[in-house]
C-alpha positions as CSV (number, residue, x, y, z in Angstrom):
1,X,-26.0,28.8,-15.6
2,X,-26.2,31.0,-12.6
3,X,-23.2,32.2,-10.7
4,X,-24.6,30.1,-8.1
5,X,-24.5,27.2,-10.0
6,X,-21.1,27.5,-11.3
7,X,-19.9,28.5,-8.0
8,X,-21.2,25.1,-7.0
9,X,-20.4,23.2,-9.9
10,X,-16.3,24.7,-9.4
11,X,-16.2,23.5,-5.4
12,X,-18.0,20.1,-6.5
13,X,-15.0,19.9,-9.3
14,X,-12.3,20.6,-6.8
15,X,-13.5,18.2,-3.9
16,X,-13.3,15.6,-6.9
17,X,-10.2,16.4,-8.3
18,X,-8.7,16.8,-4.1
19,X,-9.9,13.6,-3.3
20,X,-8.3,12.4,-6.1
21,X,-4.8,13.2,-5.7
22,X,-5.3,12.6,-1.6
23,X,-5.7,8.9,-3.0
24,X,-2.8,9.0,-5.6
25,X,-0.8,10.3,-2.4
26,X,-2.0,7.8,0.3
27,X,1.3,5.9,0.3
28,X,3.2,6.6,3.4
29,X,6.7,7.1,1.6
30,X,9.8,7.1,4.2
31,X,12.2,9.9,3.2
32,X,15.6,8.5,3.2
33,X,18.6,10.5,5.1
34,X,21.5,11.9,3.3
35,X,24.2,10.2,6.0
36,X,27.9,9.1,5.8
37,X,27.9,5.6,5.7
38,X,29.7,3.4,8.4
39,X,33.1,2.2,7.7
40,X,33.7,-1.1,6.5
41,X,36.6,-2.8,5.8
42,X,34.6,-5.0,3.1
43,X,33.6,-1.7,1.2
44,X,36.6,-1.1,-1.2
45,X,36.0,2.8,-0.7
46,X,36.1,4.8,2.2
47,X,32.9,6.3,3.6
48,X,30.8,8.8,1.4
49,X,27.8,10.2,1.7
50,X,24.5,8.8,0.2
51,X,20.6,8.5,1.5
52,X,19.9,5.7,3.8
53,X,17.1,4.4,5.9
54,X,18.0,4.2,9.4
55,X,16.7,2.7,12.1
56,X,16.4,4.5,15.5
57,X,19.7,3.2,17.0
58,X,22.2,3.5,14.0
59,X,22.3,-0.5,13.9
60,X,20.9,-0.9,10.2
61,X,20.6,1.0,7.5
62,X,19.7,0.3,4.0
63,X,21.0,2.2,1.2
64,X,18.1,4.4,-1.2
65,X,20.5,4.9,-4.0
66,X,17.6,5.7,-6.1
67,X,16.0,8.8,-4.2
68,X,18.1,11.4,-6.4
69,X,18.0,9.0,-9.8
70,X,15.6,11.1,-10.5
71,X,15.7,9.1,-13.9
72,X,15.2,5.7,-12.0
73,X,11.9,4.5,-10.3
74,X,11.6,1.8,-8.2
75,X,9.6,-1.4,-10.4
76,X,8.2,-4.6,-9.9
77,X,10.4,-7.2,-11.7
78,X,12.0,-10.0,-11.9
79,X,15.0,-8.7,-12.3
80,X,15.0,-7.1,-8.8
81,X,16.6,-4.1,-6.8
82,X,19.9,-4.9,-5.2
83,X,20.0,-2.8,-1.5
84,X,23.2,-2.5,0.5
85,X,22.8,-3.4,3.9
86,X,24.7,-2.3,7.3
87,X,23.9,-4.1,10.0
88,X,25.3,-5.7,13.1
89,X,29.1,-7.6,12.0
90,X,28.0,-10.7,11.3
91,X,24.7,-10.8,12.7
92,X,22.2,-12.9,10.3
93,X,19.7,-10.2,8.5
94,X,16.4,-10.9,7.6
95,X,14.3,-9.3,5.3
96,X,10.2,-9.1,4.5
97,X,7.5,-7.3,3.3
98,X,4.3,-6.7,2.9
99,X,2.1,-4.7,0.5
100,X,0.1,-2.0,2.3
101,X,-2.4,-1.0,-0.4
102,X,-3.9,-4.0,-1.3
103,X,-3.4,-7.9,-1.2
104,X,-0.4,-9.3,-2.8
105,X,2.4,-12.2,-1.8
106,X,4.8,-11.0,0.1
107,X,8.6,-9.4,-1.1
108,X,10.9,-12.1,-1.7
109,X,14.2,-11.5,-0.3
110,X,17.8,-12.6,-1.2
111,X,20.2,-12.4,1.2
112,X,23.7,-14.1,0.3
113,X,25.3,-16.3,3.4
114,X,28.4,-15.1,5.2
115,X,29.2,-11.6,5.4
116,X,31.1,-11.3,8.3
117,X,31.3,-7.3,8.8
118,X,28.6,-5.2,8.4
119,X,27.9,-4.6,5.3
120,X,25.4,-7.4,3.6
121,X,24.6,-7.3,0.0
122,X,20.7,-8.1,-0.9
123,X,18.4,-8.5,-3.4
124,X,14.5,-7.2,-3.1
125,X,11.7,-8.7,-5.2
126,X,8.3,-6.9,-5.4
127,X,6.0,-9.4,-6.9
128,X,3.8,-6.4,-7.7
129,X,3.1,-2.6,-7.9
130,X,2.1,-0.4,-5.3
131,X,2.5,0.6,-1.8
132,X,5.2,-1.7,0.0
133,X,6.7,-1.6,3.9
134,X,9.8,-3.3,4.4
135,X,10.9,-4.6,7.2
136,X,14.6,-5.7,8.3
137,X,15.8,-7.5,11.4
138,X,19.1,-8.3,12.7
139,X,21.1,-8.5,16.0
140,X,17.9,-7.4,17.9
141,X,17.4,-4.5,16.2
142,X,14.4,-4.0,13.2
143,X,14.2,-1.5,10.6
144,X,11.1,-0.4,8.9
145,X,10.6,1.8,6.1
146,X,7.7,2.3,3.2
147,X,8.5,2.8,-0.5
148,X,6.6,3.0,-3.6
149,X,6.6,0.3,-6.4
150,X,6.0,1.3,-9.8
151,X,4.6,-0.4,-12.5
């Protein structure tokens, strides 16, 4: 084999193996903010800090307790992943979503009647793996963010 040919053969090699991890890195993944959470007075504790995703306003967030379990991935299951919400006092929160990678039916949401402040307790179904943008309104206001599903 010619240097030519392994020269070749080497960029041919690395376009693959590029192209390769630009797809294993197509999901648009919304970094969550390290933020002190708003005080509520149906949160036993007082304030601390933890990584959110906040909309542009400040009128919802949703907790990403996960992002430094570095030990805990987000998974499709039945069991679902329980979010804490802080939206508008006592305005009514709904949740969907939508998988961005490839068909799928859409997140299932659970979201328990009655909170009157503003946290709101939730529950998030992914029916499947992959690349998933949820999307929460409430009061006016919407919050969207994009997180990865593992198997």
């Amino acid at each position: 084999m010619t240097l030519f040919t392994r020269s070749i053969t080497v960029l041919l090699l690395l376009s693959v193996l590029t192209a390769c991890a630009a797809a294993d890195n197509s999901c648009p993944v919304t970094e969550p903010a390290w933020l002190l959470a708003p005080d509520d007075p149906a949160v036993d504790n007082p304030p601390a800090y933890g990584y959110y995703f906040v909309n542009e306003d400040r009128s919802i967030w949703a907790s990403a307790w996960w992002a430094d379990a570095e030990e805990y991935q987000l998974s499709a299951s039945e069991d679902g992943i329980k979010v804490g919400w802080f939206r508008p006092a006592g305005a009514e929160l709904v949740i969907t979503g939508q998988r961005l990678d490839d068909e799928s039916p859409a997140l299932q949401s659970h979201v328990p009647c009655c909170y009157p402040t503003q946290f709101q307790a939730t529950g998030l179904y992914f029916p499947t793996e992959g690349c998933w943008e949820v999307t929460a309104k409430a009061g006016g206001s919407v919050l969207s963010f994009v997180v990865l599903i593992e198997p």
